[in-house]
C-alpha positions, 0 to 999 in steps of 0.5 A, spaced: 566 492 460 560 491 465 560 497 471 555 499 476 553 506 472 551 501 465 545 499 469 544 504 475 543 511 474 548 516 478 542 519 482 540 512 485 547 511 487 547 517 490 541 515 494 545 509 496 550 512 499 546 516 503 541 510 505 547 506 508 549 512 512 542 512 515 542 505 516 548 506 519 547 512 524 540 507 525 544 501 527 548 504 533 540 508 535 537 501 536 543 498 540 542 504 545 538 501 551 535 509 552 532 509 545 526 504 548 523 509 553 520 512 548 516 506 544 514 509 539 520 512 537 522 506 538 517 502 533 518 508 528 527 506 528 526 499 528 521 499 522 525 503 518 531 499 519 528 493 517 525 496 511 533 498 509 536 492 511 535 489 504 536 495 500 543 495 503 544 487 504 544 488 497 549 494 496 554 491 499 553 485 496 554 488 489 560 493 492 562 486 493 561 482 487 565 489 483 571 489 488 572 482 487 571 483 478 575 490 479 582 484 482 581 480 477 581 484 472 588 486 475 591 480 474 590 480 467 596 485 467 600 480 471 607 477 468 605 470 470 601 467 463 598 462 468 595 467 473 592 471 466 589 465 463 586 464 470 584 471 471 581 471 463 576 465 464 573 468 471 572 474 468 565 473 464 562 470 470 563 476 475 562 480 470 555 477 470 555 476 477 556 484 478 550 484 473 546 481 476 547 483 483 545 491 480 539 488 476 537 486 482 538 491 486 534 496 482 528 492 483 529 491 489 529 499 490 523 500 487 519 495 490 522 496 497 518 503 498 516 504 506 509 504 505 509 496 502 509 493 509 504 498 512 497 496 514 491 499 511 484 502 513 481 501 507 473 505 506 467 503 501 462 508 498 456 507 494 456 511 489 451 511 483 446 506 482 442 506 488 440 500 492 445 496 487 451 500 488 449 499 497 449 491 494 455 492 490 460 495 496 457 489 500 460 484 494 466 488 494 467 488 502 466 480 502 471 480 496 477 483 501 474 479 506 475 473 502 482 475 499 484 477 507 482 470 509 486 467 504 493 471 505 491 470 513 490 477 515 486 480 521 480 484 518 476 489 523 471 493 522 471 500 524 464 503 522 459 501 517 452 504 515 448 498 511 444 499 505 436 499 506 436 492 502 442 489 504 449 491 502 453 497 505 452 505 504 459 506 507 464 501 510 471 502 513 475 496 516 483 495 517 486 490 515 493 487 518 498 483 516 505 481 512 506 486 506 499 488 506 499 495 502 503 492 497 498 488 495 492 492 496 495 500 494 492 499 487 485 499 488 483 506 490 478 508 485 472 508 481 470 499 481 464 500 476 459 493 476 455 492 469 450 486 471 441 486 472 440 487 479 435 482 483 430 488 483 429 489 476 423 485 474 424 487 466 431 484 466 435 490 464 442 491 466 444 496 470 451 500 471 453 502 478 459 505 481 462 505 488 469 507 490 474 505 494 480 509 497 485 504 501 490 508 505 496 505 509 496 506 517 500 511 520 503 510 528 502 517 531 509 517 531 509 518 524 503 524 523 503 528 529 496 531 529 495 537 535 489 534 539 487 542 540 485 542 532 480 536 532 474 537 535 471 531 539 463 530 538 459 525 542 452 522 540 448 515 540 448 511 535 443 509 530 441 502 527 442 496 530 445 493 536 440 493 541 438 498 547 445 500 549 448 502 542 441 506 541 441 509 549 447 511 550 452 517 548 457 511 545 459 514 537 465 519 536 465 525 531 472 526 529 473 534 525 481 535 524 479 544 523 485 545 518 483 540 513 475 540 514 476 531 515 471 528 519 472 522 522 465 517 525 466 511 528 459 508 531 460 500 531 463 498 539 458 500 544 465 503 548 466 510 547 473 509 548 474 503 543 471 508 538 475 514 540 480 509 538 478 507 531 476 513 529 483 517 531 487 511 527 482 513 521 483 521 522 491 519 522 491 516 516 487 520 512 490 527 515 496 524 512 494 521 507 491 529 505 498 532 507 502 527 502 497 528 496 497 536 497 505 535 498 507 531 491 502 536 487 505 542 489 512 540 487 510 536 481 513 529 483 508 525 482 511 519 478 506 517 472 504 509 475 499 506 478 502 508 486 503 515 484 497 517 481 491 520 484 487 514 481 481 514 486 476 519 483 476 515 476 474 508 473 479 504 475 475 496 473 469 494 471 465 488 473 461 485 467 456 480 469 453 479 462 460 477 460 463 474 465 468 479 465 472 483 470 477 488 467 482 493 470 482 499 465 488 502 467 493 497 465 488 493 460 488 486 463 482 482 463 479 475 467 474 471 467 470 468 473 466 473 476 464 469 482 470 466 484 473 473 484 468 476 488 469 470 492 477 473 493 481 470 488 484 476 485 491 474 485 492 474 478 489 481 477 493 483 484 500 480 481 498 484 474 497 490 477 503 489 482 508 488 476 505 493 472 507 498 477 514 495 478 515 496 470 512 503 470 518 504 477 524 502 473 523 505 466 522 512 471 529 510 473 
């Protein structure tokens, strides 16, 4: 006999009943013209009911599917020999339907998470290996750029520092689209590149590091940050862009005081448009501080790929030599560097995607 506890745990049911009164309480809030006076609450109700909208389309949808097996099985006690046999036969499938719609419920509640549909801010560092780490930010720049083009997301860039013979010292971009965190959460970390650089006479290989952090975009409504404990520091920009940029007092310093995060943004010749792309990188990191100081404090940092706090270990390397690319953290290896440099990363993506979704449902 199938029933819903048989494949989801209590907590989770529990959790369910709690969302549906949410999503409930959520339902009334948005038909409430008053409620879009204030924008940005607002947006903040609107995403959250979207984001449970299929969690509890699903719910009812099993609920359902056991009100309907739960009267079948009734009828099996039925005087009427007829009616028994009718109910005997339809059991089987509605037991599978109960089963099925609660299986994919499950998936639906790991993978349904409020960050997936965020956008991101995504920053490159060079690390070690000098001019061929700058090189290598710029190839894995190219290599998000690409794969965003694809996807047909919106790419801004927010600041950038190149590097002295190409490439990039640091870079930090936004990328907007449809589920784009979802994709994109896994790449913070170490990327390791193992090729000869263009510089090396003797032809010997050489091994890099550059790290990437991707962190999901927050609305102000989402983090609240007191403007009296950022610091605002005005100066010129420096490298290119012309008289204008050099001249003028354009770039922002962003320092939030109680984390010691600095934030600067120097590529728009309008002060005010770098202020604004400085205050949306501060927001996602000061989050991102606070969530990552709160799951360590209580411990509860589930060991997957999204709860770990993988961005200061080697998470790829990228063999030239060998025409290798290989994700150490769940052991999956491609080929064809040029083409994934060149933003065809699906398949590592998906992996790395379903691997997650794996790690989440034994966790249950």
């Amino acid at each position: 006999m199938t029933s819903t506890t048989d494949i989801l745990p209590q907590a989770l049911l529990d959790k369910l009943v709690e969302f549906e009164q949410r999503f409930a309480e959520l339902d009334r809030e948005i038909q409430d013209p008053e409620l879009f006076s204030n924008p940005d609450a607002a947006r903040g109700k609107l995403k959250e009911h979207g984001r449970l909208k299929p969690i509890i389309e699903g719910y009812r949808a099993l609920k359902k599917a056991e009100a309907d097996l739960l009267s079948t099985r009734e009828m099996l006690q039925e005087e009427d020999p007829e009616l028994r046999a009718l109910a005997a036969a339809e059991l089987p499938e509605l037991e599978r339907a109960v089963a099925q719609a609660a299986t994919e419920l499950r998936e639906l509640f790991v993978t349904a998470d409020e960050e997936s549909a965020c956008d991101v801010i995504v920053e490159i560092n060079a690390g070690v290996g000098g001019d061929e780490s700058a090189l290598f930010a710029g190839d894995l720049f190219r290599m998000y750029t690409r794969y965003a083009e694809r996807k047909k997301w919106k790419v801004e860039v927010l600041d950038h520092g190149e590097g002295r013979v190409g490439g990039f010292k640091h870079v930090t971009f936004s990328v907007s689209g449809n589920d784009v965190y979802k994709h994109l959460r896994f790449e913070s970390g170490g990327h390791r590149v193992q090729r000869v650089p263009a510089t090396e006479a003797q032809g010997r290989i050489h091994t890099s590091m550059v790290t990437v952090v991707v962190l999901p975009q927050v609305e102000e409504v989402d983090v609240e940050i007191d403007k009296n404990d950022v610091r605002e520091d005005r100066f010129a920009a420096s490298g290119p862009g012309g008289q204008h940029v050099n001249k003028t007092e354009s770039a922002i310093r962003l320092t939030h005081l109680p984390t010691g995060i600095v934030v600067s943004c120097q590529d728009e010749k309008s002060q005010h448009k770098n202020r604004d792309r400085a205050w949306k990188v501060l927001r996602a990191r000061v989050a991102d501080h606070y969530k990552q100081k709160a799951e360590a404090e209580r411990g509860a940092q589930r060991q997957s790929l999204r709860g770990r706090g993988n961005r200061n270990e080697r998470i790829r390397t990228y063999n030239f030599p060998q025409d290798r690319c290989t994700d150490h953290r769940i052991g999956y290896t491609c080929h064809g560097l040029p083409q994934i440099l060149d933003g065809n990363i699906d398949g590592l993506i998906e992996a790395l995607i379903e691997h997650d979704k794996e790690e989440a449902l034994k966790n249950l």
